[in-house]
N, C-alpha and C positions, 0 to 999 in steps of 0.2 A: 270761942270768939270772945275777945273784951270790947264788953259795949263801952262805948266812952262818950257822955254827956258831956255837951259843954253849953254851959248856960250863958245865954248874951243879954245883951240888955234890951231892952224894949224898945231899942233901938237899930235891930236887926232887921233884915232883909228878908221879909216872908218867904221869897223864891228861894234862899237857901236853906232853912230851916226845911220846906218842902223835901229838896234833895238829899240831905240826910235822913229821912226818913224813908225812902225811898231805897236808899240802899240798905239801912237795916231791913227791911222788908225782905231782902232778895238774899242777904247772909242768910238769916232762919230758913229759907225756902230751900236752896243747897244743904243744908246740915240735915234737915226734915229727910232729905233721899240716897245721901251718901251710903254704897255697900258698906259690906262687913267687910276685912282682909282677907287674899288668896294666899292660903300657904302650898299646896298639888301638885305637883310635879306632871307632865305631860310626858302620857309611854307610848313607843312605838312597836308597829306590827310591819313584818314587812311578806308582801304574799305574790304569786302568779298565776294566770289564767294557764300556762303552757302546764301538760302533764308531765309527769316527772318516771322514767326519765322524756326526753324532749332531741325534736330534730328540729327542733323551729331557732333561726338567729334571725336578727335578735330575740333574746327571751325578755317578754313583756312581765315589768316587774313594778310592783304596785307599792307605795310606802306609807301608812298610813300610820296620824299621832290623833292621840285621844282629845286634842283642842286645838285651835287656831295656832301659829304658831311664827316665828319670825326669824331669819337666820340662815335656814337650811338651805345650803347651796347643794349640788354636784355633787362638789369634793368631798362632802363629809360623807358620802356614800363610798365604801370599803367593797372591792371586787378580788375574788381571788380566780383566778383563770378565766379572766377577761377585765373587760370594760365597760363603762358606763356611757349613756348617751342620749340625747332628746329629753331632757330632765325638765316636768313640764309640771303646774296646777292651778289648780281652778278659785283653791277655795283656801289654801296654808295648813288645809289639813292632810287632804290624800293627795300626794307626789304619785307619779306616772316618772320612769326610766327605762330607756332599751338597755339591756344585757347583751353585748357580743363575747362569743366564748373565745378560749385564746386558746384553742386544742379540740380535734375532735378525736376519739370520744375524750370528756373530759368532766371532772366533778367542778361546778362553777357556785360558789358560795357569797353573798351579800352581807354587808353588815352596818348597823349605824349605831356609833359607839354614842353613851351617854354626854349633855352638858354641851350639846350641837346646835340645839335650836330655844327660843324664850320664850313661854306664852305671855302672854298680857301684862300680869303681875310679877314678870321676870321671874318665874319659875323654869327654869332648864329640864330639856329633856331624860328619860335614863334609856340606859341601851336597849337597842332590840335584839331578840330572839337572831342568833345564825338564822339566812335561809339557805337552803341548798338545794340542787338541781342536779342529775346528768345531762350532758348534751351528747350523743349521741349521733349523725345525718349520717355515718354508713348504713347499706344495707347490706346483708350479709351477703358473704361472695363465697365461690366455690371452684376449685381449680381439680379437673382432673389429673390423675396420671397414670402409669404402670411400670412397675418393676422391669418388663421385659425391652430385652435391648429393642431398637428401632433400624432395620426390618427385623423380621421374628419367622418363626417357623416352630413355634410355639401354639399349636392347636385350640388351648384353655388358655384368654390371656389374662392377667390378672390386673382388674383395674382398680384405684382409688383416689374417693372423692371424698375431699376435703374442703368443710365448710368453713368459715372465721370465726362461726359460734354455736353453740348448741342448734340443735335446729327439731322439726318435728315434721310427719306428714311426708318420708321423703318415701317413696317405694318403688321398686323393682319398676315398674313402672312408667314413672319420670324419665326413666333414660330410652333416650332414641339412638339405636344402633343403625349403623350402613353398613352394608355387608357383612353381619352377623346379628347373634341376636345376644341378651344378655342374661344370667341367672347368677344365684348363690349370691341376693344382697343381704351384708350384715353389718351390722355398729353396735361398741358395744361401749359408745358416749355419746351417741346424734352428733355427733363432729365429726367422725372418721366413717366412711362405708369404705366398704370393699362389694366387688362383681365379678364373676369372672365372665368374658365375653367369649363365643364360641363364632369365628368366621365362617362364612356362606361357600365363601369360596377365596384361589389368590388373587391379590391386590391390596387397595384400600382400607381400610376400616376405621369407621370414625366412631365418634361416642360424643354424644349433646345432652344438656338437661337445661329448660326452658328456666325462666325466669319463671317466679310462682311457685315452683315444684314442692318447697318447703318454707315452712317459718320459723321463724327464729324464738326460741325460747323462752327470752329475754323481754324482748319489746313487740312479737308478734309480725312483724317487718315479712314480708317475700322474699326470697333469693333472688339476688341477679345472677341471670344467663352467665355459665360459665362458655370462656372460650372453647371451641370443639378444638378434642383432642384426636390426634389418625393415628396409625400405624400401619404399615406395611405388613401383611402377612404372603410367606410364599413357602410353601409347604409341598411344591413340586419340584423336582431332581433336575437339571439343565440335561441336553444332551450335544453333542457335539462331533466335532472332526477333525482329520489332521491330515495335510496335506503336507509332503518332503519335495522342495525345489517348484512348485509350482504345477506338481506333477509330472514331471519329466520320467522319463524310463529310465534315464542312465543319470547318474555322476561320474565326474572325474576324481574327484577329494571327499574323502570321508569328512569334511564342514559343509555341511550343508543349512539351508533355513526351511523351517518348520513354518507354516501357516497355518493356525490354529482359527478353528472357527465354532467356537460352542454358541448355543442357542437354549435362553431359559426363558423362553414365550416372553409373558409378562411379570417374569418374579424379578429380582431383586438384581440379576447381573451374577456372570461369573466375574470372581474374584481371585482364583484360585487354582493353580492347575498340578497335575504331576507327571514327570517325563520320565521314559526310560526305555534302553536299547533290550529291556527283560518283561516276557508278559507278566513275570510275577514280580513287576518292580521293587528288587532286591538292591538294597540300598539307596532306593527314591524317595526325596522328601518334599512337601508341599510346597509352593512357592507362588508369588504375585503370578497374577496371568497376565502374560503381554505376550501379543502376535504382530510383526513375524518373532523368532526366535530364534538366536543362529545355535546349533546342534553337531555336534562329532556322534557318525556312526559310531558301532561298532570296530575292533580293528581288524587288518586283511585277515585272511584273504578277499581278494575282489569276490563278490557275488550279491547274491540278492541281500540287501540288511532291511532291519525292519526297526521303528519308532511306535511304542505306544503311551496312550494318554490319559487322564482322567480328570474331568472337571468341577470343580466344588462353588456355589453360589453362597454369595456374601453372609446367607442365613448359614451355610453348614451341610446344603444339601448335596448330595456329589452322584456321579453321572456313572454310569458304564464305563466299559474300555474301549477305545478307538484308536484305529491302528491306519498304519499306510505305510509302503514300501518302494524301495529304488533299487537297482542295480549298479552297485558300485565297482568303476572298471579305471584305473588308474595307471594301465599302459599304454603309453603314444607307439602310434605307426612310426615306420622305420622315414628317416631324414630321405629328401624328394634328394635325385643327383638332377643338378641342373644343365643343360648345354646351352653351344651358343657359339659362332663364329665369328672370330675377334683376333684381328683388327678389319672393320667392313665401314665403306661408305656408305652403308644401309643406313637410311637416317630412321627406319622403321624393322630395327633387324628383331631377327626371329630366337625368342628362347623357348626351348622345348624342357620337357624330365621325364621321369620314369613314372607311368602308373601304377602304382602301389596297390597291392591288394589289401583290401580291408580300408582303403580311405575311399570317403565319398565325398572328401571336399578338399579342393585347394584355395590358397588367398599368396598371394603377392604384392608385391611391393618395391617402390624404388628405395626405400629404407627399411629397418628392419623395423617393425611397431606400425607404419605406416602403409596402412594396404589396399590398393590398386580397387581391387573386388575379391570375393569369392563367388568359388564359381562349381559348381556339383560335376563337370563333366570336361572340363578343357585341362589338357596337359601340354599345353603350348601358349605364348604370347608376344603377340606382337601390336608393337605403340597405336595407337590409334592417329595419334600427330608425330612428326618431326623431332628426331631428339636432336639438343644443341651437341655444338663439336666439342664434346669430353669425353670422359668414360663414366658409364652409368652400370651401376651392378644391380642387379633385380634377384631380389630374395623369396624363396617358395617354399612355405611350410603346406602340408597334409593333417586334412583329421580324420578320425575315426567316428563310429557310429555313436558314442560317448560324448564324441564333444574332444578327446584328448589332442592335442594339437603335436606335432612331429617337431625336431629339434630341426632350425633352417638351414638350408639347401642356398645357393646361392653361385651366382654367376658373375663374373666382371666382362664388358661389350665396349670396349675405345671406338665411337664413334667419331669419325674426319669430320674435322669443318666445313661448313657449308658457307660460311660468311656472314652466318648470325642474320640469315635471312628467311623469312616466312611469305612463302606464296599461299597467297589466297584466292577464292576465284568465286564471281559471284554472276552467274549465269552463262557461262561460260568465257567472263570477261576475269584472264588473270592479272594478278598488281601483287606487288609485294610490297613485304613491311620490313624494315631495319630496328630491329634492338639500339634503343639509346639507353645508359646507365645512368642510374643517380647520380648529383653532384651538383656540387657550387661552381662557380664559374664568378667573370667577370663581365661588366653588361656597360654598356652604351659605347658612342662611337670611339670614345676614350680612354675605355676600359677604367672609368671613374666609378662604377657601380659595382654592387656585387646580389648574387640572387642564388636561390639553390632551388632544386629540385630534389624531391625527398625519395621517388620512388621511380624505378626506372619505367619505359613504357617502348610500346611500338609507335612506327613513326609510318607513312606511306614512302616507298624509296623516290616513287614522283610527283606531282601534282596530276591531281583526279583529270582524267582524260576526257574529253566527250564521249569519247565511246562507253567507257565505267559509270561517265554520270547519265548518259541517255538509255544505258541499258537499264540502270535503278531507277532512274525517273519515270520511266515508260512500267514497269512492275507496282512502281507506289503510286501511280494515280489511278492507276487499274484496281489500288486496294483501299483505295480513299484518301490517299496523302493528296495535299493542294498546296505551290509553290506559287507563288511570285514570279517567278520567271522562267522559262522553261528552258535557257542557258542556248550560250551561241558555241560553233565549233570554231575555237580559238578565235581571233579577233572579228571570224565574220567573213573573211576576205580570201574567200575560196581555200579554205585549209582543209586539213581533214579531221577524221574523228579520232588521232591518234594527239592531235595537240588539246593541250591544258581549256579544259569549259570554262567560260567569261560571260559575264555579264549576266551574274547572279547576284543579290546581295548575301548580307550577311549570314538573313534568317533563312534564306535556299538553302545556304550551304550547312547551316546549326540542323535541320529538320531532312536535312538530303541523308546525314549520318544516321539519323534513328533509321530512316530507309533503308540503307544498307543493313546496318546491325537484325533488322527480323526481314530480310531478301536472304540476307546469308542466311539465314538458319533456317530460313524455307527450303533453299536449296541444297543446305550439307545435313540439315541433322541436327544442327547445334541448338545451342540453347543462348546466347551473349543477352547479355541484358542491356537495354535502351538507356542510355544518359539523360535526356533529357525528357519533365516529364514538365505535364500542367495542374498535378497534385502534389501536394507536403507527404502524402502517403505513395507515390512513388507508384501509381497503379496505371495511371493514365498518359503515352508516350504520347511528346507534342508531334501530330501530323500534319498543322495545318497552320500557312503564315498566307501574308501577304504585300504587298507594296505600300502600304499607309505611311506615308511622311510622319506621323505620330508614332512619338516614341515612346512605346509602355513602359517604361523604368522611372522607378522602380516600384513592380508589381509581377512579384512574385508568381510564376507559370505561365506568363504570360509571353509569347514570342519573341518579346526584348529581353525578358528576364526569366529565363525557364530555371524549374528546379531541376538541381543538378544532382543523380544519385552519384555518390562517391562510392569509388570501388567498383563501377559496374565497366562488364570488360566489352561494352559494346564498341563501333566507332564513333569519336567524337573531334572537334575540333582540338586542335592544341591549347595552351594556353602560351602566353607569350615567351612566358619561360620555358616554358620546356622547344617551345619552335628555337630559341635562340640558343639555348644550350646543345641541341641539336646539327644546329648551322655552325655552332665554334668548334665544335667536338672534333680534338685529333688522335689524342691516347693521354688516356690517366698512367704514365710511364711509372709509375712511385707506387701504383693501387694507392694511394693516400685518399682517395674521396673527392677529389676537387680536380679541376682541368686548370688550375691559377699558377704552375709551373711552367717554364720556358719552357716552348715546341709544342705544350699540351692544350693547344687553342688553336682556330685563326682569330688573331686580335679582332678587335671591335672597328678597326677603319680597313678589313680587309675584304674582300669577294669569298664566301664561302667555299672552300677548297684551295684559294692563292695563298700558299705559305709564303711567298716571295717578298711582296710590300702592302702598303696600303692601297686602294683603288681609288682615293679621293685625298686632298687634290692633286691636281695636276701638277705636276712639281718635276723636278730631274729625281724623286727618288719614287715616284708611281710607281704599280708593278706595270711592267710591258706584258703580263700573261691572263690579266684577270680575265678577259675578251674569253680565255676557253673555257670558263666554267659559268659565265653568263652571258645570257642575249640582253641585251639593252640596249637603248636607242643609237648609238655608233654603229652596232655590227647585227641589229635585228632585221633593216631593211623596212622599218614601221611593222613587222608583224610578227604575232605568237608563231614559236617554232615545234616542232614535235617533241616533247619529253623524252630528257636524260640523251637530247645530241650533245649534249656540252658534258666537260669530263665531271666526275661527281666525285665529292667531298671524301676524307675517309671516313666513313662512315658508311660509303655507297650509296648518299641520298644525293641525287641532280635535281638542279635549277633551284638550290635555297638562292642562291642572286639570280635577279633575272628573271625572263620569260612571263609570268604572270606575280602578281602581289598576290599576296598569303593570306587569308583571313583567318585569325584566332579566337579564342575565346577568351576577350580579355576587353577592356574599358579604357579609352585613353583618361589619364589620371584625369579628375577634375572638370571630364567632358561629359557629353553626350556621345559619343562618336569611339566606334568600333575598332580593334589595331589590326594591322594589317602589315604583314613584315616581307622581306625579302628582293621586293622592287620588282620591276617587271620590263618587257621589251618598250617598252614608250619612254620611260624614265631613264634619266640620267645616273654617270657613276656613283652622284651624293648617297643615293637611295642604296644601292649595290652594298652598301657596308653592312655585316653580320650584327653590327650594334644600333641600326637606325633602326626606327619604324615608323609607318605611316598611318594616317587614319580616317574614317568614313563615315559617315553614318550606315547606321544597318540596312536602310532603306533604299543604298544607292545599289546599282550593278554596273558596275564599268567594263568597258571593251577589255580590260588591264587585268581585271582579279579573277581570282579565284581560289582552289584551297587544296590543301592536302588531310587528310586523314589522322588520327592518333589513335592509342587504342592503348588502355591498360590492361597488363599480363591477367 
């Protein structure tokens, strides 16, 4: 320091002279205490609490410099197989940092290079010492296995267990066997044993070794529990069977099928079979097993042939020999000669043949492939129903005790026309039915529409009589059926029981038909199935309506709206088509499918049967003859007449005009209200035409209606 005196004159200011001395004072007092210079460099240690090697992340790593120091961030800390983190201190000497490894297991190294950090007197640090670490957090794992395939039939199996590192402490022991037990442990690294395991019995066999069982070499660690390893051992033989055709005693054809049935308890399955028509299967060779198996005997001659077998399970184990035999006979009985009397009005005529010795069965047929029945003891046949007017050839083969069937026999029978008519008879009230054929046709009073019917059907030839519907009526209420009306003989007005039943409605006459259809087959034998039913499933026939002005439609099974099975050949109402293609029907002259040709109708403004004119209106070209094929109100005298007095249509069905109105099975379009066709004694000519209809509610019964019958073949 340079003192600098400055002398004033005695003219100075005591308080300043004061304060320079003051300050000299306090220079010398600093100079008095001032250190010496720092020239030392500041070294670093860098060290951890975790043992080495280590499972612990982060590894807690400590950085310590020999002085205070200023600088050292993070970054200057150098990680090789990880990273740094939480870099934290107290004091600028000892750093605190987490270590996370970036690999396990993994060698993780630290480092803090020189010239990082200053102490006081700006002296820089020099580097520190590499530190190093393993990190390690596996525990040693252990995976069983065995050489031997999986299932085995292998007695000693040979197991090996393999650790991921040296290991120590492991013995005979540690391993827990199921259903066997285990011996012969050897290693000849602590890494690799081998056992061989001996089963108890067949089935399962497993093999476990706990967690703990050993430790590891290296860092002292337990084993984890290996996953348990099984195996299937089956060291018992299958045994089995063979059955040819099911068992039958005869064949016809050296191909027959084999039913194989082996049985290997609880081992492994057959897999494996061997076939041959030779006990000492002489050129037989092993093959997948599958049952059934189709099989060729031996070749002829016919007599007893014989199949044997032998079966091997998926391990290798194979079975005895098993055998079954058949008699194989491949000659048919001699051809039936058929008879038969032809040309005969028998609509039920008689074919007889020859009893054949050595057959014990016949089968027939009105075609050849298509047969009738067979039957063990009948050498004669005759139709059970009516044959239509053609010729019908009925074909008859023979079999024998084998099964062989005879080359066919066959007959031709020209059976006369009857008029395509079926009597039926149902307590001993007869009616008959007329065959209508499919076909299109033309519909309303002006032949402006067109409709078809797809499937021909039976038709009633009259409307249902009092006497036909009091005889069923009086049967179905005695059997639980319940009507709405119990119907009048014809209009009421002292008629008899041969004229057309009135004053019924709709549903009388829809549930009158399930009555008939199980009355007839209480009475004949039959079996006809019911149309209409009050389930989707077709189980339960409607038996019961009643007069309720409420109309159930639509609601399916219900009176107003029953389900309708299709195809059932019980009686049923018509539907409106088929009533009306019925009432036009003259002749399909073309067979072309349709009645829409000249002559092949009565037009739609005609009287069913009047080929002559129209019946409405009244005009100079009306027909003058419609009156004989219908009653209606001109020539009824106000009342129902007896059925089929008026001449009848070609077809042979009376009173489609006239007499009583027709109830169908059918919905006036867009209404509530039931169709009703045909027109009746009250009503006028309008009605009489083949192409009107009329319509009702279902709930009504008029003096006027009633119905006729339908029936599908």
């Amino acid at each position: 320091m340079i003192l600098m005196v400055f002398l004033f004159s005695s003219g100075c200011s005591n308080d300043f002279l004061d304060v320079i001395k003051e300050k000299i004072a306090q220079d010398e007092a600093e100079a008095e205490t001032q250190a010496p210079a720092d020239g030392t460099a500041p070294t670093v240690a860098i060290g951890s609490t975790a043992t080495d090697p280590t499972n612990a992340s982060p590894i807690p790593v400590t950085i310590t410099f020999s002085e205070a120091v200023t600088g050292f961030v993070v970054g200057d800390i150098t990680v090789g197989n990880g990273g740094a983190s939480n870099f934290q201190t107290s004091d600028d000497i000892s750093f605190t940092v987490d270590i996370t490894p970036a690999g396990d297991p993994v060698t993780v190294t630290v480092d803090v290079a020189s010239g990082l950090a200053a102490d006081a007197a700006g002296n820089v640090n020099t580097a520190a010492a590499q530190f190093s670490i393993v990190y390690n957090s596996s525990v040693p794992t252990l995976i069983i296995s065995s050489t031997a395939s999986n299932p085995t039939n292998v007695s000693l199996i040979p197991i090996t267990f393999t650790f991921s590192e040296a290991m120590t402490g492991f013995v005979v022991g540690d391993i827990t066997i199921g259903n066997g037990m285990a011996g012969n442990l050897q290693t000849s690294d602590n890494t690799v044993f081998t056992a061989d395991i001996t089963p108890s019995a067949d089935g399962t066999v497993t093999v476990d070794v706990v967690a703990g069982a050993a430790q590891s070499v290296a860092t002292g660690r337990d084993n984890a529990a290996a996953a348990q390893f099984s195996i299937t051992y089956d060291g018992t033989a299958p045994t089995g069977t063979i059955n040819i055709n099911g068992g039958d005693t005869y064949t016809t054809s050296p191909n027959v099928t084999l039913t194989l049935s082996p049985d290997d308890g609880t081992g492994t399955g057959v897999t494996q079979m061997m076939l041959s028509n030779d006990s000492g299967f002489a050129g037989a060779s092993w093959e997948t097993f599958s049952s059934p198996r189709a099989w060729t005997l031996s070749s002829l001659p016919d007599g007893d042939k014989y199949v044997y077998t032998k079966f091997k399970d998926a391990v290798g184990n194979g079975s005895l020999v098993s055998t079954d035999s058949i008699i194989l006979d491949t000659t048919p009985p001699s051809q039936p000669a058929v008879m038969g009397v032809t040309p005969t009005p028998d609509t039920t005529p008689l074919w007889d043949w020859n009893d054949l010795a050595g057959a014990v069965a016949y089968r027939y047929g009105y075609s050849e492939g298509t047969w009738i029945t067979e039957t063990a003891t009948a050498s004669e046949f005759v139709p059970s129903t009516p044959l239509s007017g053609t010729t019908h050839t009925l074909y008859v083969e023979a079999k024998d005790a084998a099964g062989n069937w005879s080359d066919t026999g066959s007959k031709a029978i020209q059976v006369l026309p009857a008029g395509y008519e079926e009597t039926m008879s149902a307590g001993g009230v007869s009616f008959d039915m007329r065959a209508v054929p499919d076909g299109s046709f033309f519909t309303a009073p002006d032949d402006s529409g067109t409709a078809a019917v797809p499937d021909g059907f039976w038709i009633a030839e009259t409307e249902v009589t009092y006497e036909l519907w009091s005889t069923v009526h009086t049967w179905a209420t005695s059997s639980g059926y319940m009507f709405a009306n119990a119907g009048t003989m014809g209009d009421g007005t002292d008629d008899t029981d041969q004229h057309p039943v009135t004053t019924i409605n709709w549903r009388d006459a829809m549930v009158w038909c399930n009555a008939l259809t199980e009355y007839y087959n209480d009475q004949n034998g039959t079996s006809l199935e019911c149309v209409y039913y009050t389930n989707a499933a077709y189980t339960i026939p409607i038996r019961s309506v009643d007069g309720s002005t409420d109309i159930d439609y639509p609601n399916p099974g219900s009176q107003d709206d029953p389900y309708v099975k299709s195809g059932a050949d019980g009686f049923r109402l018509p539907t409106s088509d088929e009533w009306e293609l019925a009432a036009r029907y003259v002749d399909d002259s073309n067979s072309d499918g349709d009645i829409k040709d000249a002559n092949e109708d009565y037009p739609g403004d005609h009287a069913s049967g009047d080929t002559t004119s129209y019946c409405y209106p009244s005009d100079g070209g009306t027909s003058t003859v419609f009156g004989n094929y219908a009653w209606y109100n001109d020539n009824s005298g106000e009342s129902t007449h007896v059925v089929a007095t008026r001449t009848a249509n070609a077809l042979g069905l009376s009173d489609m005009s006239g007499n009583v109105d027709e109830w169908c099975f059918a919905w006036k379009t867009g209404d509530s209200l039931r169709v009703g066709r045909g027109c009746s004694w009250y009503h006028g000519e309008w009605y009489l035409r083949v192409g009107a209809l009329m319509s009702h509610y279902p709930y009504y019964a008029w003096w006027h209606t009633g119905f006729r019958p339908a029936r599908t073949p």
